[in-house]
C-alpha positions in Angstrom: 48.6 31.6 -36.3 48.3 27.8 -36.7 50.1 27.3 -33.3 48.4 29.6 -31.4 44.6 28.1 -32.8 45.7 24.1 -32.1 46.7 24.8 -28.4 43.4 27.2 -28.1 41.0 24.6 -29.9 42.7 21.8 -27.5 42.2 23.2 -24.2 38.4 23.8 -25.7 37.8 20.3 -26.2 39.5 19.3 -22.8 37.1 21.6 -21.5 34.1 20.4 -23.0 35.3 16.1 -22.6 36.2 17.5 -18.6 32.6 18.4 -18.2 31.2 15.9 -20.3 33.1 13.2 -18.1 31.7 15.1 -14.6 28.2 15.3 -15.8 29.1 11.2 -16.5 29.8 11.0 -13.1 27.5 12.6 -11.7 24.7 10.7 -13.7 26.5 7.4 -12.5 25.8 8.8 -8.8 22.2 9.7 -9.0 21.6 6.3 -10.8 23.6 4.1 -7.9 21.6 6.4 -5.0 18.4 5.5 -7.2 19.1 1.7 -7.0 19.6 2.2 -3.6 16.3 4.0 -3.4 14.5 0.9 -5.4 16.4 -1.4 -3.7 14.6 0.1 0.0 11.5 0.9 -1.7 11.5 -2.7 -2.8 11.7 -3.9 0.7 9.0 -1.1 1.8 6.4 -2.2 -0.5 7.2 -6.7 0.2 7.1 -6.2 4.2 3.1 -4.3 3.2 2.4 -6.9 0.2 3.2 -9.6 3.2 0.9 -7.8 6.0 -1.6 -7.2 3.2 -1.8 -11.1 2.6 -1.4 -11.9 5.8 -5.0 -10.2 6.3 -6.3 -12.1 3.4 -5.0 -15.1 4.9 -6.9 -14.4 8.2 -9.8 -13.6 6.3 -9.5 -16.8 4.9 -9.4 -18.3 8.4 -12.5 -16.6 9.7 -14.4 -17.9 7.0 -13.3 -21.4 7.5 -14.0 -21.4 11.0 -17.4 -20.1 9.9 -18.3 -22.8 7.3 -17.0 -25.6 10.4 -19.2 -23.9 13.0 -22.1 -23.7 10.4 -21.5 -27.8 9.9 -20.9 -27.9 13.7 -24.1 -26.4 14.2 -25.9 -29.1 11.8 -24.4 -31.5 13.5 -25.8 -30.8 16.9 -29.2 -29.9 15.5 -29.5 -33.7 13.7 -28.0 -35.2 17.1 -30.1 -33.5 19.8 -33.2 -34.1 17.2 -32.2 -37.8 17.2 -31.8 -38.1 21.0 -35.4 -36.5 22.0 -36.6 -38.8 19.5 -34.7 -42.0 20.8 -35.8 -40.9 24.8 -39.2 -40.7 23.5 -39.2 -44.3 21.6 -37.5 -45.6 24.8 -40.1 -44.4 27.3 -42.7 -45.8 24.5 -40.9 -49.2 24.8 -41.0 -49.5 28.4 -44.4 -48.9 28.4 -45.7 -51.5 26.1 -42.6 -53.9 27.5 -44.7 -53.2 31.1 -47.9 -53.6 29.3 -46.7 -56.9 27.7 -45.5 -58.0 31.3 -49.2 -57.8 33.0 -50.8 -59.4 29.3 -48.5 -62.7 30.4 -49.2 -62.2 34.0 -53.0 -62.5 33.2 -52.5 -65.7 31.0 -50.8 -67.8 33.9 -53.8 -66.5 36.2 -55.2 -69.5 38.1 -59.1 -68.8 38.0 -61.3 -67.1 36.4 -62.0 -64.9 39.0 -58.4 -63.9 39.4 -58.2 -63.6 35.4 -61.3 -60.9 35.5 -59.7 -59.3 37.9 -56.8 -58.7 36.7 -58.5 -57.9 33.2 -60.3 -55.8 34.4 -57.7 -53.8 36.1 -55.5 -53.8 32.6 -58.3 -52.7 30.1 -58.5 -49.1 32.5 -54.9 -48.6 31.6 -56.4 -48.4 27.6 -52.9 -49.0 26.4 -51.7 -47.4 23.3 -50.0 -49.7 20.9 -49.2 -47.2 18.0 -45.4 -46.2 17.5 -44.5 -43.1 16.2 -43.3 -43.2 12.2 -39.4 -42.0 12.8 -38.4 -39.4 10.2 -34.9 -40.1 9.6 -33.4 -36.4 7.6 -31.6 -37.0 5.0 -27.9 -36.0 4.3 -28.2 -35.2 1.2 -28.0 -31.0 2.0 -24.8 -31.9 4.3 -22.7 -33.0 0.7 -24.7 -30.3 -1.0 -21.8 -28.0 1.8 -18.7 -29.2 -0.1 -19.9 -28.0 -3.6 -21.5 -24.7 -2.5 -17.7 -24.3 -0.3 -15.6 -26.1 -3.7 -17.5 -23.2 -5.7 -17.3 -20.5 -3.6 -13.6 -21.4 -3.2 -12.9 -21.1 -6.8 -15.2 -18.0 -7.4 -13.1 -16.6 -5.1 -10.0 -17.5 -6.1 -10.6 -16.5 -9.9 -12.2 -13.4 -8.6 -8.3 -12.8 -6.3 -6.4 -13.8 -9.6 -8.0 -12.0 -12.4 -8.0 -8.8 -9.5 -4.2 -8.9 -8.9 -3.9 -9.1 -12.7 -5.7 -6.5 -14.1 -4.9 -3.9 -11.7 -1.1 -5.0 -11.8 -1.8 -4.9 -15.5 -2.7 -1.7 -15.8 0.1 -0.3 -13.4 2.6 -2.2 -15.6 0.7 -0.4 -18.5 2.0 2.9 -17.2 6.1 1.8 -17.9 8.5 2.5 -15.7 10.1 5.5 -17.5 14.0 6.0 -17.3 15.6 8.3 -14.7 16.2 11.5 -16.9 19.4 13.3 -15.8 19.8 15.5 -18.2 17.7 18.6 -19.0 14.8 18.9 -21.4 15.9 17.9 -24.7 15.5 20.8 -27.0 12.9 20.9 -30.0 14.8 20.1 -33.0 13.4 20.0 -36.5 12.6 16.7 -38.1 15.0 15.0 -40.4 14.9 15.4 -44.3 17.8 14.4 -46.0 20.4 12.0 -45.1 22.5 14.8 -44.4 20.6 15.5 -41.3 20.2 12.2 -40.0 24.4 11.9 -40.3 24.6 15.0 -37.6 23.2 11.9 -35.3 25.6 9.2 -36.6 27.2 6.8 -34.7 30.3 4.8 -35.3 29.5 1.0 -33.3 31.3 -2.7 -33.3 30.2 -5.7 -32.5 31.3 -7.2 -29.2 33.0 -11.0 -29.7 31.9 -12.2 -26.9 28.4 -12.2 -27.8 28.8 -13.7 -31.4 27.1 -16.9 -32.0 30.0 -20.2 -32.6 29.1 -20.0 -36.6 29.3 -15.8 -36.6 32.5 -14.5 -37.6 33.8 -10.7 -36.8 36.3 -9.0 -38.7 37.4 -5.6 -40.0 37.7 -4.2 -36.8 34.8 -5.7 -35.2 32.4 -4.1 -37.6 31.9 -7.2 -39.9 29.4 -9.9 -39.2 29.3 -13.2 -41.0 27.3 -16.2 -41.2 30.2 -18.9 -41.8 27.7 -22.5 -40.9 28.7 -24.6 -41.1 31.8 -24.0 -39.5 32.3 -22.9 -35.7 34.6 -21.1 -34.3 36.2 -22.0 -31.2 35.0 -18.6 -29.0 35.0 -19.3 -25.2 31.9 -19.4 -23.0 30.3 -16.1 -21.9 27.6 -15.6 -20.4 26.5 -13.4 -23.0 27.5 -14.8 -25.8 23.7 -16.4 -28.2 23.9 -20.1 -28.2 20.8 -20.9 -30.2 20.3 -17.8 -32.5 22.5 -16.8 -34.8 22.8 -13.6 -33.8 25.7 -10.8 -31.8 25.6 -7.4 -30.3 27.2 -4.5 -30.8 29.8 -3.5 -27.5 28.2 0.0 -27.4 25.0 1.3 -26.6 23.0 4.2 -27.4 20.9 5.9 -24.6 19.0 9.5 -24.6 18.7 11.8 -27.0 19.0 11.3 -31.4 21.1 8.0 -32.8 21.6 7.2 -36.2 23.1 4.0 -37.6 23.8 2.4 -40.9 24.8 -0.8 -42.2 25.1 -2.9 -45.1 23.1 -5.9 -45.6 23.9 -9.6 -47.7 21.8 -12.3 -48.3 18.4 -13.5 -47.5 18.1 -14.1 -44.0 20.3 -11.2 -42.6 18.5 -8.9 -40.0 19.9 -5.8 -38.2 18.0 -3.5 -35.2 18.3 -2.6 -32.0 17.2 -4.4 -28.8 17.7 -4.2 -24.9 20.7 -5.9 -23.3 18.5 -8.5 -21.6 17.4 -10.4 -24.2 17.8 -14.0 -23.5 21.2 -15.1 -25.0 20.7 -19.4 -24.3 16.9 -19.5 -25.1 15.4 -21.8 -28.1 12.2 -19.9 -27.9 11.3 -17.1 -30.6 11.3 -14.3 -27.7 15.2 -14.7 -27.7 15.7 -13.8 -31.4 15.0 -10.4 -32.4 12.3 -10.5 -34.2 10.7 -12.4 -31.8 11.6 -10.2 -28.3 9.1 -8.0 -26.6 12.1 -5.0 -26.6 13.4 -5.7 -30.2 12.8 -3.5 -33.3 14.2 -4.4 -36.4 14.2 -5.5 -40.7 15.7 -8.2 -42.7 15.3 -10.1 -45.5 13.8 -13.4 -46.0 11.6 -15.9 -48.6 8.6 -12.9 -48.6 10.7 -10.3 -48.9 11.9 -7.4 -46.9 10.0 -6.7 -43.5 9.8 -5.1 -40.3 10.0 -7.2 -36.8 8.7 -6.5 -33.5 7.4 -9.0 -30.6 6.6 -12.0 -33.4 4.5 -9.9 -35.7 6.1 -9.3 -39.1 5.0 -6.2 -41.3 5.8 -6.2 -45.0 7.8 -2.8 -46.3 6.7 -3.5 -49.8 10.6 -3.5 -51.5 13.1 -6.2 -52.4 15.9 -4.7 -53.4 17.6 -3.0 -50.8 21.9 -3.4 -49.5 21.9 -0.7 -47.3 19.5 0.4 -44.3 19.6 3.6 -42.0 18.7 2.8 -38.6 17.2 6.1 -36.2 16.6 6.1 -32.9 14.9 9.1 -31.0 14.4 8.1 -27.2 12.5 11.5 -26.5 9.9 11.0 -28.8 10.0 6.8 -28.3 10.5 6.1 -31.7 12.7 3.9 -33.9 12.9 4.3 -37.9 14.2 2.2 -40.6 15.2 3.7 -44.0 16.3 2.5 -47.3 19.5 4.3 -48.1 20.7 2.0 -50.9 19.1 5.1 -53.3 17.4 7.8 -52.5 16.4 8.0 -48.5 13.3 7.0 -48.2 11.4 5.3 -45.6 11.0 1.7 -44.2 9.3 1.5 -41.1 8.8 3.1 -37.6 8.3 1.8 -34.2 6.5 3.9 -31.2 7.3 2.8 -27.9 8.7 4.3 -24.1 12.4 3.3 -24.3 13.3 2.2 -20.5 16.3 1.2 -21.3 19.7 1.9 -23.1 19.9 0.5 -26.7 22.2 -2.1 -28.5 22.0 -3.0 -32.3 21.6 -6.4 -32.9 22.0 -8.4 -35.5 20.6 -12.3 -36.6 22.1 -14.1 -39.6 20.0 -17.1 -40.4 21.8 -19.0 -43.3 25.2 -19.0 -44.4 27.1 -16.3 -45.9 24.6 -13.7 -44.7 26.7 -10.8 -44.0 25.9 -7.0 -42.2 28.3 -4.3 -42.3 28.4 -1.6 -39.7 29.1 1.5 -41.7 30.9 4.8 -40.4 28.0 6.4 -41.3 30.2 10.4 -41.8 32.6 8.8 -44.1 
């Protein structure tokens, strides 16, 4: 009986791993041709953002020309104004210059007869001294130009800026949801006892070469430890956490139910989950995880025992606690913490539209602060 149910229950499980591993495959496929279809799409969409501002740019060039010609104009308007004026005061000046000529001829007249005459002859001519008062414009409206063009310009400008923002803004808002490749994820019931969450369990390790120099693993990868102030001689990877204390596990969860528990020591530990490309070399607080955009997660510190997401900290209103449960369910974007040093009861839960494969992450702040990936079925 026993030999004919082992050979039967093997080739069952080949079976199932066979098609698990082509439905793998298969996934890996339709994700590649999608990259390739981003990838083109990509290229699509710069070649019409570059006509688009192109356009803007010629837009831009038209109304330049226009403010010049608009100058050029002004300038033409105060010229040829100036020159009638000038040809006017000109002819004026030749007149009295001729009329000043004949007043000197009459003064070196010789006789009084030859003075009358010539008198006489010059009063007929009634010769109009008056000038004309010249009315020179002022520039002042010429400079008033560059501040109505300097404001228009940044009008504009804010107005392109804050346009491009919002509306990108609220694309962005949409997310970029994940490529589903697998079919609709069936309605299961919610969780109640820690017997239900195990049915999800996942068994994890931390990856070495994303431990921070004073993090120490051990017990088959599972153990994390703050040893500062001694380093440990690790090589340089590229994903290994310089500045944070903190490591990675080497798997991820992705789709579908997770759950995850762990052991916690010492104020300052912190365990959650986070996406693969948070900054690793960063001093900033968006590179530790309670400070990342894509980072859920609790710990322990001075205040007590809290909940972290993107910098804002939310108090779970306990102390004592050695043990979380960690529960991730990518369908209905959502990640809960429970207390599962007692009675299960629950932490915290985070809403949001998972884009992204999951990896639990862990930060150590002070020494001796230890976490302790459990096997959650044993």
């Amino acid at each position: 009986m026993t030999s004919t149910v082992k050979p039967t229950e093997l080739q069952r499980k080949h079976k199932e791993i066979s098609q698990s591993t082509t439905a793998a495959e298969k996934a890996i496929e339709k994700l590649q041709s999608n990259n390739d279809s981003i990838k083109s799409l990509v290229q699509d969409v710069c070649v019409t953002v570059g006509q688009q501002f192109a356009c803007l740019h010629t837009a831009l060039e038209e109304a330049r020309k226009g403010v010049v010609e608009v100058l050029e104009g002004e300038q033409k308007q105060a010229l040829t104004q100036a020159e009638n004026i000038q040809v006017h005061l000109e002819q004026r000046r030749s007149e009295l210059m001729k009329s000043l000529t004949q007043i000197n001829k009459l003064s070196r007249s010789k006789t009084d007869v030859e003075f009358l005459q010539g008198y006489s002859e010059w009063k007929k001519e009634k010769t109009d001294v008056c000038i004309p008062p010249v009315h020179i414009n002022s520039t002042d409206h010429l400079t008033s130009y560059i501040h109505v063009v300097t404001d228009s310009t940044q009008e504009l400008c804010d107005l392109i800026l804050s346009c491009y923002k919002e509306k990108l803004s609220m694309l962005c808002k949409r997310g970029t949801k994940s490529l589903m490749v697998d079919s609709q994820p069936s309605a299961l019931p919610d969780q109640e006892t820690r017997e239900d969450f195990l049915k999800y369990s996942r068994s994890l390790t931390f990856d070495p070469d994303t431990a921070h120099h004073f993090l120490r693993i051990t017990e088959d990868n599972r153990k994390l430890t703050n040893t500062s102030p001694w380093q440990h001689s690790y090589s340089d990877k590229p994903n290994r956490f310089e500045y944070w204390r903190q490591a990675m596990t080497s798997e991820s969860v992705y789709m579908g139910r997770h759950y995850i528990e762990a052991e916690l020591s010492g104020e300052g530990a912190h365990v959650g989950v986070s996406y693969r490309s948070i900054d690793r070399k960063g001093e900033h607080n968006s590179s530790c995880i309670t400070g990342y955009d894509f980072s859920w997660c609790v710990g322990r510190n001075s205040r007590g025992f809290s909940a972290w997401n993107a910098g804002v900290e939310t108090d779970c209103k306990v102390t004592d606690i050695t043990r979380v449960g960690l529960y991730i369910d990518f369908h209905r974007g959502c990640v809960s913490f429970y207390n599962t040093t007692g009675p299960m009861r629950l932490l915290h839960t985070y809403t949001a539209d998972f884009t992204e494969p999951l990896y639990v992450t862990v930060w150590l702040s002070k020494k001796d602060n230890m976490v302790y990936l459990l096997n959650a079925k044993c």
